[in-house]
C-alpha positions in Angstrom: -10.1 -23.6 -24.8 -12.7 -20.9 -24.2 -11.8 -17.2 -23.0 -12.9 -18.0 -19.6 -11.1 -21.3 -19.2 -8.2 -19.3 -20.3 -8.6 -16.6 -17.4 -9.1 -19.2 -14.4 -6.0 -20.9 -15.7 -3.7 -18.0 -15.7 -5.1 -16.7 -12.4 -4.8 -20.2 -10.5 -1.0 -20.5 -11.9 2.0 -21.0 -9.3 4.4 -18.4 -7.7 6.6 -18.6 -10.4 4.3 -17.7 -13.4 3.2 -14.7 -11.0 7.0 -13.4 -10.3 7.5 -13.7 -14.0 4.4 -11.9 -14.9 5.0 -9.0 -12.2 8.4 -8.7 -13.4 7.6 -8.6 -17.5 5.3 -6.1 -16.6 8.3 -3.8 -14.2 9.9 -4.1 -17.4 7.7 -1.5 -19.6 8.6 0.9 -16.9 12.5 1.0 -17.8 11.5 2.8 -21.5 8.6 4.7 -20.6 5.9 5.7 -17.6 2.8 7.1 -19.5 2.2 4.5 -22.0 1.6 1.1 -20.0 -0.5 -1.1 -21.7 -3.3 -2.5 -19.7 -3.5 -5.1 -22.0 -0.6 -6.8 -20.0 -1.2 -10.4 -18.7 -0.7 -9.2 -15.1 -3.4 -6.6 -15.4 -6.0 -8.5 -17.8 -5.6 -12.2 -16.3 -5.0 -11.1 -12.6 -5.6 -8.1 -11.5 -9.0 -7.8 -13.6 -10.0 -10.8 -12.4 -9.2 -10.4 -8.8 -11.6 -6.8 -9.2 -14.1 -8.2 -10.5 -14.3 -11.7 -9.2 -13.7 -11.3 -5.1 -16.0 -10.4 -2.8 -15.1 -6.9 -2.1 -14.0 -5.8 1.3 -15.7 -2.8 3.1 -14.3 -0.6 5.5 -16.9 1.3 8.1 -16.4 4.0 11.2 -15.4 0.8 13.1 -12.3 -0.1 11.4 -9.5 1.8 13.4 -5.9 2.4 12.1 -2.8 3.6 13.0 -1.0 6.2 11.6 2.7 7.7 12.7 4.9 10.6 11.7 8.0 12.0 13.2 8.0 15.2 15.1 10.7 17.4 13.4 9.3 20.8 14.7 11.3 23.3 15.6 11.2 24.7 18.1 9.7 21.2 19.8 5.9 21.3 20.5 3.6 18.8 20.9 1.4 17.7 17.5 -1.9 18.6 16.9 -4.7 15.9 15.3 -3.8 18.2 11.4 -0.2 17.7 11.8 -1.4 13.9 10.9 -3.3 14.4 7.9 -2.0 13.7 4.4 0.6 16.3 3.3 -0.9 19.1 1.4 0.2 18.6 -2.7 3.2 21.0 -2.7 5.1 18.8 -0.2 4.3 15.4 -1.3 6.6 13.3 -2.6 7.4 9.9 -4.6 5.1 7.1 -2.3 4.5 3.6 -2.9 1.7 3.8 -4.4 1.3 7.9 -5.2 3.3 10.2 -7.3 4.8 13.3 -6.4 2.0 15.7 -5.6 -0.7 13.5 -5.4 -1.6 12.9 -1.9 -2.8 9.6 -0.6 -3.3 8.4 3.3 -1.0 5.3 4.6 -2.5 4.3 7.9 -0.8 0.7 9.4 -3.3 -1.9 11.2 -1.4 -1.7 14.4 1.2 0.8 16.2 4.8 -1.0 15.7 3.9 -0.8 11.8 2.9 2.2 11.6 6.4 4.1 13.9 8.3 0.9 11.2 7.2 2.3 8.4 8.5 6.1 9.0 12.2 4.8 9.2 12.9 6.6 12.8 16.3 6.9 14.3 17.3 6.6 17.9 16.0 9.6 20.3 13.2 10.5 17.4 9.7 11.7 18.9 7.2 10.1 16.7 3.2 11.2 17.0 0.5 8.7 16.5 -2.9 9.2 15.2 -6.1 6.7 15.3 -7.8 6.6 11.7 -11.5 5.5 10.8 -13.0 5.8 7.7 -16.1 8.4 7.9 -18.2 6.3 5.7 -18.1 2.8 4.0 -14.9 2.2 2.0 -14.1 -0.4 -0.8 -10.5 -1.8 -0.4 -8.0 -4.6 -2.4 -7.2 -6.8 0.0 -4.1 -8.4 -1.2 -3.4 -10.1 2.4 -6.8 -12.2 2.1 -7.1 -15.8 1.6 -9.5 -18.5 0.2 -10.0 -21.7 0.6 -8.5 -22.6 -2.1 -4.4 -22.5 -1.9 -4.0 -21.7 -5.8 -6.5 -18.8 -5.8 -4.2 -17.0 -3.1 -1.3 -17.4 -5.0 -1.4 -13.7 -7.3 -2.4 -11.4 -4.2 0.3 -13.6 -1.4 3.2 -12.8 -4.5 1.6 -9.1 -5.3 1.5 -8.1 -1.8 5.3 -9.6 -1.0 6.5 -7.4 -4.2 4.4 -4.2 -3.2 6.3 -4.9 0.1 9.6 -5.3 -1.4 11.7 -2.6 0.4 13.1 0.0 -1.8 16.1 2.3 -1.5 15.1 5.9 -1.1 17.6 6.8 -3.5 15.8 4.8 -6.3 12.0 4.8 -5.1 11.1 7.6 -7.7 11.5 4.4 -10.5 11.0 1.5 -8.3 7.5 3.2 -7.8 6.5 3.2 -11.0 4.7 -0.3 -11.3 3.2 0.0 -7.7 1.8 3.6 -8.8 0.6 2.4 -11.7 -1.5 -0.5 -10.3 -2.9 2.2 -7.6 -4.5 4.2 -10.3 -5.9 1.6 -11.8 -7.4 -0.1 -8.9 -8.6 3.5 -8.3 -10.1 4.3 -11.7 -12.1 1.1 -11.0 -14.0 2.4 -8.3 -12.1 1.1 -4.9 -11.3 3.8 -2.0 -8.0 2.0 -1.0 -5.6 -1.1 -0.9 -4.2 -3.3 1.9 -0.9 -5.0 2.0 1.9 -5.9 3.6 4.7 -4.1 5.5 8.0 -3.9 4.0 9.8 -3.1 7.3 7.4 -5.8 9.6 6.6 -8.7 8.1 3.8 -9.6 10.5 2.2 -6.3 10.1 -0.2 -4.5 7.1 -0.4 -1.4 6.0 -3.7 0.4 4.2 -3.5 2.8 2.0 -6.5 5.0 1.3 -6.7 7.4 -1.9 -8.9 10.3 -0.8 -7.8 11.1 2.8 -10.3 13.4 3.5 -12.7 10.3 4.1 -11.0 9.6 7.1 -11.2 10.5 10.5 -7.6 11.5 11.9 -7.7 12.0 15.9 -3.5 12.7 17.3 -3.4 10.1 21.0 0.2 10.4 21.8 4.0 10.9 21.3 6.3 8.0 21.8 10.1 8.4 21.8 11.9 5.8 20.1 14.3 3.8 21.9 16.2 1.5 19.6 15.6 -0.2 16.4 16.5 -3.5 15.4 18.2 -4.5 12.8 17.7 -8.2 11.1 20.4 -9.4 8.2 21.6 -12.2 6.7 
């Protein structure tokens, strides 16, 4: 079997050899952080292929996004369009897909995502911003499809497990893999990644790794009213 054959098999395998993949690759993480191998199956089969191989998607001054953040300013006053922008490096912590002190920019594609993702409580006075990229951007789109059903199968599992909710008191480590993969994608020459909301599964979320290349305009306060709650 030739090299290549070998690649389209791996990539076009089932949910199953993707879970087992992701999760042999979480595993490095639990003895060390700094010395990943990129040699990994899930980096040189997948996410290699998926880089080089898809038709890459472009973001312009057209693409609008959502971004949210809760108004804890005391005393109470109204935010301004800066109060939106990424954090400066001091106050950033542990993200999904940046490490403490590196800042990146999550922006949601729609409103209810974007208020979801900043975990508000009841009575909370949350600001929202509109976001558009101030020139073209390259993004992994992990919430794409094909036409083919198998070929969609390593970015539907990737985005579900970049979605996976995590506990804020464990996120520094439960990070670790999603950070990891951000850099990389990064160090390849792409401005952002979308994927999937871990507190709205119809929604998506877009995270872009240079903020000051978007556009950050504050619209509106909202106060939330409730929040539901889904178990099983």
């Amino acid at each position: 079997m030739s090299n290549d054959s070998l690649v389209t098999s791996l990539y076009v395998a089932n949910n199953d050899d993707v879970k087992e993949k992701w999760f042999s690759f979480v595993e490095q993480f639990d003895k060390q952080r700094f010395m990943i191998s990129s040699s990994h199956p899930l980096i040189q089969h997948y996410l290699n292929h998926m880089l080089k191989e898809d038709e890459p998607i472009w973001l312009d001054e057209g693409n609008i996004f959502v971004r949210a953040r809760i108004n804890n300013l005391e005393p109470y006053q109204e935010f301004q369009s800066e109060n939106l922008h990424a954090p400066p490096n001091d106050k950033v912590g542990h993200g999904r897909l940046n490490p403490k002190g590196i800042p990146f920019l999550y922006v949601a594609t729609e409103e209810k995502t974007a208020v979801a993702e900043v975990r508000p409580h009841v009575s909370d006075k949350v600001g929202i911003a509109e976001c558009n990229p101030m020139q073209k951007l390259k993004i992994v789109d992990f919430t794409r499809k094909d036409s083919s059903e198998k070929i969609n199968n390593f970015r539907k599992m990737i985005s579900i497990l970049f979605s996976k909710p995590v506990s804020p008191h464990s996120s520094e480590k439960e990070y670790l893999p999603t950070q990891y993969l951000a850099e990389y994608i990064k160090c390849e020459g792409f401005d952002g990644v979308k994927y999937r909301s871990a507190v709205n599964p119809l929604g998506y979320n877009v995270c872009i790794f240079n903020p000051p290349l978007m556009k950050i305009k504050y619209v509106k306060t909202i106060d939330v009213q409730g929040i539901e709650v889904k178990f099983e």
